[in-house]
C-alpha positions as CSV (number, residue, x, y, z in Angstrom):
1,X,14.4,57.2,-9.3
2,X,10.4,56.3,-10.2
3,X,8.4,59.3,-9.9
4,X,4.6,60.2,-10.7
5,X,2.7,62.8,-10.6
6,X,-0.6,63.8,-10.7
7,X,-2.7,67.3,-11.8
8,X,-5.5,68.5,-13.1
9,X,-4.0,70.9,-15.6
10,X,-2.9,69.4,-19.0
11,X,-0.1,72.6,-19.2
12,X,1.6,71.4,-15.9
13,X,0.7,68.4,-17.2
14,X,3.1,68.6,-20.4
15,X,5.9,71.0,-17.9
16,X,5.9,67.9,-15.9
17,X,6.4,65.5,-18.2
18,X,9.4,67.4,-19.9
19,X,11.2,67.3,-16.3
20,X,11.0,63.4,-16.3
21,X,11.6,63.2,-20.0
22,X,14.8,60.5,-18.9
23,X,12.5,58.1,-17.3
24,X,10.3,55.3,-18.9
25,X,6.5,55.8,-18.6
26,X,4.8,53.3,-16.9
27,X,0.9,54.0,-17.3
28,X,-1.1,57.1,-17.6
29,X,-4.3,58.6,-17.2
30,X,-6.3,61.4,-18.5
31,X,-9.9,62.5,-17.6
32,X,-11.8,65.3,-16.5
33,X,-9.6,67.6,-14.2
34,X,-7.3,64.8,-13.8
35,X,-4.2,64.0,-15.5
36,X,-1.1,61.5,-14.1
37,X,1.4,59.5,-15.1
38,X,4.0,57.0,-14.0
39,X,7.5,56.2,-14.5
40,X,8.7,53.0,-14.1
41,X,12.5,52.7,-11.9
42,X,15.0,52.2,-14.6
43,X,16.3,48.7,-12.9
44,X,13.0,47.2,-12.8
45,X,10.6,46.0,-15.7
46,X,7.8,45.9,-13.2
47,X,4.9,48.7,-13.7
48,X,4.2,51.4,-11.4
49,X,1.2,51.9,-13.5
50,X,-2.4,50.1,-12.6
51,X,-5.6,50.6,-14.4
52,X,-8.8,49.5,-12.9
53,X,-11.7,50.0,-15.6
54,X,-12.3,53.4,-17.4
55,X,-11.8,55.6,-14.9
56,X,-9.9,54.1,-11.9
57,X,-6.2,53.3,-11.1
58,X,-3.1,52.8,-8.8
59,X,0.2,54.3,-9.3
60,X,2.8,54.1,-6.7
61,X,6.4,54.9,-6.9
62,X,9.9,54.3,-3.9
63,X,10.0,51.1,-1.7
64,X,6.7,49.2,-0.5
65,X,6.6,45.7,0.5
66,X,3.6,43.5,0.4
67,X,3.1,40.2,0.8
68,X,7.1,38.8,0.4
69,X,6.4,41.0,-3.0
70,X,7.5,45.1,-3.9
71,X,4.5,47.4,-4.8
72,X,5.0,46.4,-8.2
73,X,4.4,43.5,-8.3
74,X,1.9,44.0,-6.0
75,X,-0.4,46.6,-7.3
76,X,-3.5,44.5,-7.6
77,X,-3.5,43.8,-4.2
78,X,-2.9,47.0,-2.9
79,X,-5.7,48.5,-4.6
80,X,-8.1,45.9,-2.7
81,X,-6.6,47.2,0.2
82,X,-7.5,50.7,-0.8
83,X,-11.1,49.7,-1.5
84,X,-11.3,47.5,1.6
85,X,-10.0,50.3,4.1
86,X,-8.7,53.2,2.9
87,X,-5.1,54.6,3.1
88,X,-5.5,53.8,6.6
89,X,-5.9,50.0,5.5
90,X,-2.8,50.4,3.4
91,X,-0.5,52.0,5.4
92,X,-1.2,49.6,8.1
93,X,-0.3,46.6,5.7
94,X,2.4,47.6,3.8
95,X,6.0,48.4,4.6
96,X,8.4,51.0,3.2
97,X,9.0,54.3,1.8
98,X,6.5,55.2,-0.7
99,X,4.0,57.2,-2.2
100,X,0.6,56.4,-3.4
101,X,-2.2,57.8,-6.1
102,X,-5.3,55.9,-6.3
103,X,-8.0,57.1,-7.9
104,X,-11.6,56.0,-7.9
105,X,-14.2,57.3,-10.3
106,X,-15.1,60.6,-8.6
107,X,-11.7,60.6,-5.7
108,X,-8.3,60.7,-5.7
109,X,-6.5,59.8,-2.8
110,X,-2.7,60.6,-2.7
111,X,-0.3,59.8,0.2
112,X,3.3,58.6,1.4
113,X,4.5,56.2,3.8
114,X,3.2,57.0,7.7
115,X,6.8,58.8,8.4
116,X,6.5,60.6,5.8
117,X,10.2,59.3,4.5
118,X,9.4,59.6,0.9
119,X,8.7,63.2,-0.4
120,X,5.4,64.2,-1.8
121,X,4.6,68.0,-3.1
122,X,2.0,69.5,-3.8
123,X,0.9,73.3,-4.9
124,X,-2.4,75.2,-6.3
125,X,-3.2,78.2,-7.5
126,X,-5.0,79.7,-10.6
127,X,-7.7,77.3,-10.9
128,X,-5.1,74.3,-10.5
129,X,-3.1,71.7,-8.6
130,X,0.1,69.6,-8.9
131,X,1.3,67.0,-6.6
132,X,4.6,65.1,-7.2
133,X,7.3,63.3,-5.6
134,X,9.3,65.4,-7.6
135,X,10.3,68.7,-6.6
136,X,11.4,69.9,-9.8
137,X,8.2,68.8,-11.9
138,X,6.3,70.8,-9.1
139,X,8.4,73.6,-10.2
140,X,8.0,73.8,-13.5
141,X,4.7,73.4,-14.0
142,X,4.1,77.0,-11.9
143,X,4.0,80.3,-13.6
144,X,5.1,81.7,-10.7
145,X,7.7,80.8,-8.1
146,X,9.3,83.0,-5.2
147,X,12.1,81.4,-3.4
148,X,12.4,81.7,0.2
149,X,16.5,82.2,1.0
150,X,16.1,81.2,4.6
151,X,14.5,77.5,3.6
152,X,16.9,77.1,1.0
153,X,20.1,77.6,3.3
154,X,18.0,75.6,5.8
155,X,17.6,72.9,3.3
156,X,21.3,72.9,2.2
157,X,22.4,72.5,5.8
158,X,20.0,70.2,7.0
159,X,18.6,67.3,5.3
160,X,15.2,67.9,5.9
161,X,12.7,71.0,6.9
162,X,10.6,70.5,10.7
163,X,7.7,72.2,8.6
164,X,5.5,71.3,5.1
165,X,7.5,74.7,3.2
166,X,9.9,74.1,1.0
167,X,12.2,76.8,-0.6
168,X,9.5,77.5,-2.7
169,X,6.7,79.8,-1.3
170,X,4.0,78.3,-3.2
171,X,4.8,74.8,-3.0
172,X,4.4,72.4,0.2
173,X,5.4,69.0,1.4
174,X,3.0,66.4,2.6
175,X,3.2,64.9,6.3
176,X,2.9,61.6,6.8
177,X,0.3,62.1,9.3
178,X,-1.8,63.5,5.8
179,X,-3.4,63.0,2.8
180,X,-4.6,64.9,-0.1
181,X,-7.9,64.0,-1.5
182,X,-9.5,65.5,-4.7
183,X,-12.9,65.5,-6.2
184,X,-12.5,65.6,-9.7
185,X,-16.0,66.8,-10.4
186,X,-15.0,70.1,-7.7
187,X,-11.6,70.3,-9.1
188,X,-10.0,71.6,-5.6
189,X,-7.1,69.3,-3.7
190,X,-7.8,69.4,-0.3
191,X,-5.2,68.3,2.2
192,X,-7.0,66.6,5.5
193,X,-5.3,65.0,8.8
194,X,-4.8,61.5,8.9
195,X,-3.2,59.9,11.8
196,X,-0.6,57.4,11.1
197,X,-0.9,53.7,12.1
198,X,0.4,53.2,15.3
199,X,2.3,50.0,16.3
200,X,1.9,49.9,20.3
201,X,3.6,47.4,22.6
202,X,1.5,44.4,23.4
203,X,2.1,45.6,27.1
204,X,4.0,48.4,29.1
205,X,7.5,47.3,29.7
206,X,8.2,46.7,33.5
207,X,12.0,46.6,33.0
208,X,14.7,47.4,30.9
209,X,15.0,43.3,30.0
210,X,11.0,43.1,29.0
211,X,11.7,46.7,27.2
212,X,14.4,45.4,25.2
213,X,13.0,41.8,24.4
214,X,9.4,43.6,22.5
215,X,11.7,45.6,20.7
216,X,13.2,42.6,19.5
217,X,10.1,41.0,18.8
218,X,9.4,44.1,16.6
219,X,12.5,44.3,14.9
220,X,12.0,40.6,14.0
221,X,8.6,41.4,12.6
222,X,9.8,43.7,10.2
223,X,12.9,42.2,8.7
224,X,10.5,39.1,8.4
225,X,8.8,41.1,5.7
226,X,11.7,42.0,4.2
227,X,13.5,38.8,4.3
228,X,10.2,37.2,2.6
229,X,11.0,39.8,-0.9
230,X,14.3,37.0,-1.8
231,X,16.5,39.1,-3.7
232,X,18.4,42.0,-1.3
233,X,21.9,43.7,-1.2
234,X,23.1,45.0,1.6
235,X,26.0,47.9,1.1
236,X,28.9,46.8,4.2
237,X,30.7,48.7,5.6
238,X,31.4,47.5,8.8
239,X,29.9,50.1,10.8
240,X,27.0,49.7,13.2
241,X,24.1,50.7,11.4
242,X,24.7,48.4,8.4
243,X,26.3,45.4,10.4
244,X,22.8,45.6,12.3
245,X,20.7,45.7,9.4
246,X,23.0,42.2,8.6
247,X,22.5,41.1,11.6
248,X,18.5,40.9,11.5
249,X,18.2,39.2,7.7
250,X,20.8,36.6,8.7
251,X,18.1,36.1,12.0
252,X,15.6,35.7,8.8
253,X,17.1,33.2,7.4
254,X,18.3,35.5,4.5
255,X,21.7,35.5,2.4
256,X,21.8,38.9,1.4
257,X,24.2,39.6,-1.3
258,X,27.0,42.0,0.6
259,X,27.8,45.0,-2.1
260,X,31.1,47.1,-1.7
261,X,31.5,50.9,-3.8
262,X,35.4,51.0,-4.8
263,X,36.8,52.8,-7.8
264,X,38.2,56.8,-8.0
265,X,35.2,58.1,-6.2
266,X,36.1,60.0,-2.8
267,X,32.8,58.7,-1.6
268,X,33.5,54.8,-2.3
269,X,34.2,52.5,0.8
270,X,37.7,52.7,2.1
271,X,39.8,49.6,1.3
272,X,39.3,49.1,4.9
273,X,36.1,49.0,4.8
274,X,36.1,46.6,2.1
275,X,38.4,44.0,3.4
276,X,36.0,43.9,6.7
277,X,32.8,43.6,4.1
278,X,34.9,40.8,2.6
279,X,35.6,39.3,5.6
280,X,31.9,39.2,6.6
281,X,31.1,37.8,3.7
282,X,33.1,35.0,3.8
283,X,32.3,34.0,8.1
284,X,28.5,34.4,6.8
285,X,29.1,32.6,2.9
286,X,27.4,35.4,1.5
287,X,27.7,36.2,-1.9
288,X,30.6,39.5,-2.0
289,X,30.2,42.3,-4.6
290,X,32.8,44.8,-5.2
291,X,30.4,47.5,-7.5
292,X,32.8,50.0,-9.5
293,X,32.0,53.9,-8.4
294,X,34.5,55.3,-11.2
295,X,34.0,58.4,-12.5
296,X,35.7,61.3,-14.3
297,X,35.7,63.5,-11.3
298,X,35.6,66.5,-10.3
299,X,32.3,67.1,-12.2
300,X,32.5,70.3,-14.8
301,X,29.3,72.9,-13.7
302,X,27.4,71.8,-16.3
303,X,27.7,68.0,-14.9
304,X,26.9,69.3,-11.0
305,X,23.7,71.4,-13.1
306,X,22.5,67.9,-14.7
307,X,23.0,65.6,-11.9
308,X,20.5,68.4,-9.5
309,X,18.2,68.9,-12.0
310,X,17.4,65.2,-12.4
311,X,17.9,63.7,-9.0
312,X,17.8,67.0,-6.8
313,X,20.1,67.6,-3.3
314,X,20.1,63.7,-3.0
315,X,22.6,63.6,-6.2
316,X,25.5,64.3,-3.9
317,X,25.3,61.5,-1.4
318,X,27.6,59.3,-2.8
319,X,28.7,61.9,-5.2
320,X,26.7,61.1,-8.1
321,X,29.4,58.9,-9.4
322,X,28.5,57.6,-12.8
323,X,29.5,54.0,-12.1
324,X,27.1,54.1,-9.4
325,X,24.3,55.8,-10.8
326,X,24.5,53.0,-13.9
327,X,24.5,50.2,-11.3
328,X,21.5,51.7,-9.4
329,X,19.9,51.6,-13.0
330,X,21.0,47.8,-13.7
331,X,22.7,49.0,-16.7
332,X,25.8,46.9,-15.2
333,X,24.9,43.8,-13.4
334,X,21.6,42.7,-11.9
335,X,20.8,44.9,-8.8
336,X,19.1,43.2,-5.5
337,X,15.2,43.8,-5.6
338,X,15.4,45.6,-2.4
339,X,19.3,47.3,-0.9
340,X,18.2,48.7,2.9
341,X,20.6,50.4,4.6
342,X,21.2,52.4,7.8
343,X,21.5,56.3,6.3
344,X,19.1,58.4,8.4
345,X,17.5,60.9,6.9
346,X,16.1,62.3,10.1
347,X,18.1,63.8,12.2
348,X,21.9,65.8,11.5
349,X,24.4,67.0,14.3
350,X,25.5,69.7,11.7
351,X,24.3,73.0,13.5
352,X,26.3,75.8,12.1
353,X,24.1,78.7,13.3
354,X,24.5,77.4,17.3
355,X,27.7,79.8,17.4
356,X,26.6,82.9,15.0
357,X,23.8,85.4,16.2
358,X,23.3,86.2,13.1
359,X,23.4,83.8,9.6
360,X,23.3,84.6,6.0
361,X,23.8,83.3,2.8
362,X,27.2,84.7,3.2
363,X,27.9,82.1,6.0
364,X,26.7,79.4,3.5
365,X,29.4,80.6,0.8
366,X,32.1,81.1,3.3
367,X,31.7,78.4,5.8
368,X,29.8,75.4,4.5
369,X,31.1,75.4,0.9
370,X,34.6,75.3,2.4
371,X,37.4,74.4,-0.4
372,X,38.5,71.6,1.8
373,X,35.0,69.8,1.9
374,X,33.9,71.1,-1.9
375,X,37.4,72.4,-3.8
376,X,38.6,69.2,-5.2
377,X,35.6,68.8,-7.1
378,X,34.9,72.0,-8.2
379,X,36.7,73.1,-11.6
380,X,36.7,76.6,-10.2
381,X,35.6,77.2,-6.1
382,X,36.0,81.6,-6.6
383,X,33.6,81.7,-9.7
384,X,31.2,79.2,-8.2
385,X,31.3,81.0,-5.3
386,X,30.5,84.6,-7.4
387,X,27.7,82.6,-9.5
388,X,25.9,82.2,-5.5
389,X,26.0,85.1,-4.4
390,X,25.1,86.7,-7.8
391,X,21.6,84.7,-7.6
392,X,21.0,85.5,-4.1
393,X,22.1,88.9,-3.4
């Protein structure tokens, strides 16, 4: 829920800062062709926000782990490892999904984790630039915008685009194998190849025993960083992914705190799922959490209209259920510093086009939005579906 952003028009500037208006600021900064801002994530007190002298500073925003610490709490170091190396230098030391500002007198330097996992956008165009991890405050600070149908249904179906477009023409998404550099003096964002860090084997596996014991090794390597932050939650379902994620902080040496969604929320964990989380728990002694995903459901239009605008097509994972979304803000009870789980963003084995030669927005209406999947929390399915194709006709 932190965002930034970054521009070197104080009108976007403003437009951007009216899309965030529900967050916190962290820090800011405004100079010559360069205006940014931070917004701290509403369950943590920590700044995003780091000024270095009169002209210089570090905002980053999502996940990064550094030195058993998050970014926050880590800022000051992360900057030295800006000035010691680069991004290069940083995304080589640091773990997570992220994105990074640093400016430096004369440069800025903006980039995201080496996957590319956590969204940056950027767009330019009469004599200035934006660059967000926030789609919507990309938006709004443009005069212009021309949506692109075919990226939109893409982007409904699929969780991600295999390309830096977006459903907006003008705006683009930054690869992790990139990063944007501006000279503030020039006033033009450029957007130059960077490769990755790359973590290669300490030797070519001869067999499938060798293969498997290095990816161990790696695995280790990584949840020992993880383990090192202290305080993490785990949401248990007992399914695969997230009784492996489990199984590699109990390897730590970690207790992580085992969280469980129940309540009226259709996406809440079945009371099967629960009892096995319970069980878990108890085998282990972990600490067990049952976290309350009520909610007056089905969301009214006008409720589905506020949830996107403010957290986008992620507001519908777990159904935007406002127990959940106070918990994720520690409004509740004290969240875990750091919750990983095992939802992919990479990769879906929905394919609805594989059996249609042709596909349209009609197909979106008709087959995805099915009333079965989407009726029971709709208020009314026939006038949401006229309200679609009215826009996109």
């Amino acid at each position: 829920m932190s965002r930034l952003y970054v521009t070197s028009s104080r009108t976007r500037a403003k437009r951007a800062e009216k899309a965030c208006s529900e967050l916190s600021t962290s820090g800011s900064y405004e100079g010559k062709q360069c205006v940014a801002r931070s917004y701290r994530k509403p369950s943590r007190k920590e700044e995003s926000f780091l000024r270095v002298g009169q002209d210089s500073f570090l905002a980053i925003v999502g996940t990064a782990i550094y030195d058993g610490g998050l970014g926050e709490e880590r800022k000051e170091e992360i900057y030295e490892l800006f000035v010691e190396g680069g991004a290069g230098n940083v995304r080589s030391k640091i773990l997570g999904h992220y994105v990074i500002a640093v400016k430096r007198k004369g440069e800025l330097t903006l980039f995201t984790d080496p996957l590319g996992s956590f969204c940056l956008y950027y767009t330019q165009g009469n004599g200035s630039w934006i660059a967000s991890n926030s789609l919507h405050a990309c938006a709004v600070s443009c005069d212009d915008l021309s949506l692109d149908a075919t990226r939109l249904i893409a982007t409904i179906y699929q969780s991600g685009l295999p390309a830096d477009r977006t459903f907006y023409r003008e705006i683009r998404r930054l690869f992790g194998s990139q990063v944007l550099r501006v000279d503030t003096a020039e006033g033009a964002l450029h957007v130059e190849e960077h490769a990755p860090p790359t973590y290669s084997l300490p030797k070519q596996p001869s067999t499938v025993h060798e293969a498997v014991k290095q990816y161990g090794e790696r695995v280790r390597s990584v949840f020992e960083k993880i383990a090192e932050v202290g305080e993490i939650g785990i949401m248990l379902t007992g399914g695969i992914d997230s009784r492996t994620v489990l199984a590699a902080l109990l390897d730590q040496g970690s207790a992580p705190t085992v969280l469980a969604g129940t309540g009226n929320n259709s996406r809440r964990n079945s009371d099967e799922d629960v009892r096995i989380a319970g069980n878990i728990s108890d085998e282990f002694g972990l600490e067990f959490r049952e976290v309350d995903w009520s909610d007056q459901q089905p969301h009214s239009r006008e409720k589905i209209k506020s949830l996107f605008s403010k957290y986008g097509f992620k507001h519908e994972v777990y159904g935007s259920p406002s127990g959940l979304v106070n918990y994720v803000k520690g409004r509740n009870k004290k969240i875990p510093k750091v919750v990983p789980g095992g939802y992919s963003p990479l990769f879906t084995k929905e394919k609805h086009w594989n059996d249609k030669k042709y596909f349209s927005v009609k197909n979106v209406i008709e087959d995805y939005l099915k009333i079965e999947k989407y009726g029971r929390n709709l208020v009314d399915i026939e006038k949401y579906k006229k309200e679609i194709k009215k826009r996109h006709s």
